[in-house]
C-alpha positions as CSV (number, residue, x, y, z in Angstrom):
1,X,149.5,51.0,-16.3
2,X,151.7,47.7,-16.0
3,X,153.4,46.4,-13.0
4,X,154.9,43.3,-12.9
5,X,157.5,41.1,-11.0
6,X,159.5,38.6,-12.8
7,X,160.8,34.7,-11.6
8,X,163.4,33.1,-12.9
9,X,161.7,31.0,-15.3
10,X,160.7,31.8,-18.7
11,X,164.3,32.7,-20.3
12,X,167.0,31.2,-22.5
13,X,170.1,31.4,-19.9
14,X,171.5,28.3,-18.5
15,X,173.2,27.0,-15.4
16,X,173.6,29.3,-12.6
17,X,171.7,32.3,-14.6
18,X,168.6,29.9,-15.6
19,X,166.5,31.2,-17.1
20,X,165.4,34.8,-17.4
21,X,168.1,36.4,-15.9
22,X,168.2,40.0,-16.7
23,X,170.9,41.3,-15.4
24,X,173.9,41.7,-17.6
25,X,176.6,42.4,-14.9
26,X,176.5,38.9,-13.7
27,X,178.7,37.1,-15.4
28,X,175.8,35.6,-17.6
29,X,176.7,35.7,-21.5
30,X,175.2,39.1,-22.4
31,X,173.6,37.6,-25.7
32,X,171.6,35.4,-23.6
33,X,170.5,38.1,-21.5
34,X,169.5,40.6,-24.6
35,X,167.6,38.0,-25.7
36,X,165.9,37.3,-22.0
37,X,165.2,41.4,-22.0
38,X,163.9,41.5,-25.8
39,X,160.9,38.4,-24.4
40,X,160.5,40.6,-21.4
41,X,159.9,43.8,-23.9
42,X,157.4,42.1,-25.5
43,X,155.1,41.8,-22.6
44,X,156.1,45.5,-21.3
45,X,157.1,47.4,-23.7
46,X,160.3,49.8,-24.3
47,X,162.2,48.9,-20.9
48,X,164.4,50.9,-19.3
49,X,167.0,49.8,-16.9
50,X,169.5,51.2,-14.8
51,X,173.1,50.9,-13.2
52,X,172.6,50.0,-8.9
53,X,174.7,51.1,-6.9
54,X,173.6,51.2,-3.8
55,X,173.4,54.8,-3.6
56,X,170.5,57.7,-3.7
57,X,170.3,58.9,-6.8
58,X,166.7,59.3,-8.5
59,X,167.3,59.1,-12.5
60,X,164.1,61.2,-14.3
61,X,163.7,59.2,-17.7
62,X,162.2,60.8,-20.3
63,X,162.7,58.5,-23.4
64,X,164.2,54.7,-23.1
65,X,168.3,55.0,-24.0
66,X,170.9,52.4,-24.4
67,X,172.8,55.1,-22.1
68,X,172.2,53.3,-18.8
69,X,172.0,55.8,-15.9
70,X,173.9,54.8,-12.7
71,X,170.7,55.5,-10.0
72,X,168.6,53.5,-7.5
73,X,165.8,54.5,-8.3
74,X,163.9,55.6,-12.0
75,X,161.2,58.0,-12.0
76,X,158.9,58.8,-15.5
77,X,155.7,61.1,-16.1
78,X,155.7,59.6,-19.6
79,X,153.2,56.7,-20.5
80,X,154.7,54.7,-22.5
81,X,157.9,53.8,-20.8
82,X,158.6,50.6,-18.6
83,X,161.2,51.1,-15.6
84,X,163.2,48.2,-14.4
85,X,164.5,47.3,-11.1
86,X,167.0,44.4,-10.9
87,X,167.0,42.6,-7.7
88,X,168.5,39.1,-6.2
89,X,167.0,40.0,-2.5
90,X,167.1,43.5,-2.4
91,X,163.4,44.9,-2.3
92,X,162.1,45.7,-5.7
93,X,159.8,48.7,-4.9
94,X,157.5,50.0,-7.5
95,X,155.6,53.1,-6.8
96,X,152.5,54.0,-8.8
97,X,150.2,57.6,-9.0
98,X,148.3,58.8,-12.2
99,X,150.9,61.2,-13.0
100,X,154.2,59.1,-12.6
101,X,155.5,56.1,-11.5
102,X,159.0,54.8,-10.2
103,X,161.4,51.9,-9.8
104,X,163.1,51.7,-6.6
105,X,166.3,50.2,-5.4
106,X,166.0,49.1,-1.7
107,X,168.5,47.4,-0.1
108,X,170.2,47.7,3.6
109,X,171.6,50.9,2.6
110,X,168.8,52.2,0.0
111,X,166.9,52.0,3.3
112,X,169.5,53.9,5.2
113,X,170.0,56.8,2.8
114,X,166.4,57.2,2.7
115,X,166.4,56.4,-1.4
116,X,162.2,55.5,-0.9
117,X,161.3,58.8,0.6
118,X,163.5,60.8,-2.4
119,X,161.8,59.3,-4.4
120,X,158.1,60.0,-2.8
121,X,159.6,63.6,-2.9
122,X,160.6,63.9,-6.1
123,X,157.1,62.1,-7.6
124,X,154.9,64.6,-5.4
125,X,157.0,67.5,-6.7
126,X,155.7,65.8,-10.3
127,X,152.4,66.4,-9.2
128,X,151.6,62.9,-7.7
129,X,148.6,63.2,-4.9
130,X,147.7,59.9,-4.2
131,X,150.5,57.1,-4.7
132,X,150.9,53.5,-3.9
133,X,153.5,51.2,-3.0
134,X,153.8,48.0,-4.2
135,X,156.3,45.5,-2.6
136,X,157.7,42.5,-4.4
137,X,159.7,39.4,-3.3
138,X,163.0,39.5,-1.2
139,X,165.0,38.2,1.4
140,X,162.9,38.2,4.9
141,X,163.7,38.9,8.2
142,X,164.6,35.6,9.1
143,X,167.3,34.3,6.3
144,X,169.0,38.0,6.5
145,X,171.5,37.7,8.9
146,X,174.2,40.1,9.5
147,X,176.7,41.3,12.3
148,X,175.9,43.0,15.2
149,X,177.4,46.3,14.1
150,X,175.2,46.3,10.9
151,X,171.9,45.5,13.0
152,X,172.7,48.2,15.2
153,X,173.4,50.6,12.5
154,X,170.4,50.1,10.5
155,X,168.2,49.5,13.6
156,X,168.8,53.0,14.8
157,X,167.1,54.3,12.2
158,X,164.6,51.5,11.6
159,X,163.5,49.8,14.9
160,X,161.0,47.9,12.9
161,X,163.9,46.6,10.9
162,X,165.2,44.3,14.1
163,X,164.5,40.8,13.7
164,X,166.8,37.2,14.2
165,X,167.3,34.2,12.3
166,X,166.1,30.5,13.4
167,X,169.6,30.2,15.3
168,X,169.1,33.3,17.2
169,X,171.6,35.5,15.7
170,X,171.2,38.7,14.7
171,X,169.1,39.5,11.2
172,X,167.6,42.6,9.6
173,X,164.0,42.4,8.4
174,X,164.0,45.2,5.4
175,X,160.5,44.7,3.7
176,X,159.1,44.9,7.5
177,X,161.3,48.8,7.8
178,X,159.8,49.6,4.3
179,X,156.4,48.8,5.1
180,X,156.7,51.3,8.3
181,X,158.8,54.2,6.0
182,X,155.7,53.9,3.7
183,X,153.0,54.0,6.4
184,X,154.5,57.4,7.9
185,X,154.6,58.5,4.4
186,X,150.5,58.0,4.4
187,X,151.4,55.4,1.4
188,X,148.8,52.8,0.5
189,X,151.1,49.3,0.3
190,X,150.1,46.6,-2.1
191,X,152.0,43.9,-1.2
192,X,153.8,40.9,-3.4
193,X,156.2,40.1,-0.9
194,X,158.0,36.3,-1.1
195,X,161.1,35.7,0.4
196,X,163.7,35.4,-2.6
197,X,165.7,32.2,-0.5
198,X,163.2,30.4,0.5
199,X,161.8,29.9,-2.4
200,X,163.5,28.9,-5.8
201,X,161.0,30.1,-8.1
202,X,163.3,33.0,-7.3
203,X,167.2,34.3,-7.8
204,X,168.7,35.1,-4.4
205,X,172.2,36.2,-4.1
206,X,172.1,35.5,-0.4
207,X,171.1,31.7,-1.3
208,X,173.6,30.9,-4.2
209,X,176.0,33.4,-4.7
210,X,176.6,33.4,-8.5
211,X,172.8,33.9,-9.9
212,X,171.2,35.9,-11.8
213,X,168.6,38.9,-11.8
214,X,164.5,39.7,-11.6
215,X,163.1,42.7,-12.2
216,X,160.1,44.8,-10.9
217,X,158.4,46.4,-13.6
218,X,156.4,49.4,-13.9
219,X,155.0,51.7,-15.9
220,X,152.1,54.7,-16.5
């Protein structure tokens, strides 16, 4: 079994995108990013990626394909195959059991539409009995600010979620709401976490805008 979390460093981009982004919806030149995924494959293995959005879906992959499913989440029984999250402060969340894994999506509204616990669903459906979580680097509770009206929103559903920034003002804490989703889900958490703008070994979308993309990697 592999899991991994990428930094920045170790690629061929340049400028903004330095050096291993792998996200080719960026704005990066895509040859510079196939070349950033093919040194990526060679530590991993076949890797398969996926289209964010945002959203709910769970994508089942049972062979790697250039045909990139639009999902937030990948889900394989299948040893063999490496699943890719791309993040820039969103949580990478990789989810491991001895008969599948996944590659989770969570950002402020993975976390509302409940994207982790579809996914524990669908894995335990699998077959999975015991499974653990384990967290990589993004944005903290403290450099995520947001309006009122989003903190309210998502601390509705997340209490643990509420947090503020160094000036006071309002500011979600996402890994913090993850960690408690998990614990009601009687998930073991292994966590990685570093906060993505506060620390440059990192890309953070929050911090710089136009940048490129880590992954969390996983596979059986």
């Amino acid at each position: 079994m592999t899991t991994r979390f990428t930094k920045r460093t170790g690629g061929v981009s340049h400028g903004a995108f330095a050096s291993l982004n792998l996200g080719t919806h960026v704005g990066d030149a895509l040859s510079d990013v196939q070349r950033n995924r093919e040194i990526l494959t060679v530590e991993v293995g076949p890797t398969q990626y996926m289209n964010q959005v945002h959203g709910n879906r769970i994508a089942l992959i049972e062979r790697v394909t250039e045909e990139v499913p639009t999902a937030d989440a990948l889900v394989t029984g299948i040893p063999g195959i490496s699943l890719a999250v791309m993040v820039a402060d969103c949580i990478p969340l990789l989810l491991k059991s001895t008969e599948s894994v996944a590659a989770v999506h969570v950002g402020r509204r993975g976390l509302v539409n409940d994207i982790t616990r579809k996914t524990l669903e669908l894995m335990r459906d699998m077959g999975a009995l015991k499974i653990t979580a384990i967290i990589g680097p993004a944005i903290c509770g403290v450099c995520y600010e947001v309006s009122e009206e989003i903190f309210s929103e998502v601390v509705s559903l997340h209490p643990s979620a509420a947090s503020r920034t160094k000036a006071g003002s309002f500011a979600l804490d996402l890994p913090a709401a993850l960690r408690s989703v998990l614990s009601d889900e009687g998930i073991e958490i292994v966590d990685e976490f570093d906060c993505t703008v506060e620390n440059n070994d990192y890309f953070s979308f929050r911090r710089d805008g136009v940048t490129g993309r880590q992954v969390g990697v996983i596979s059986l």
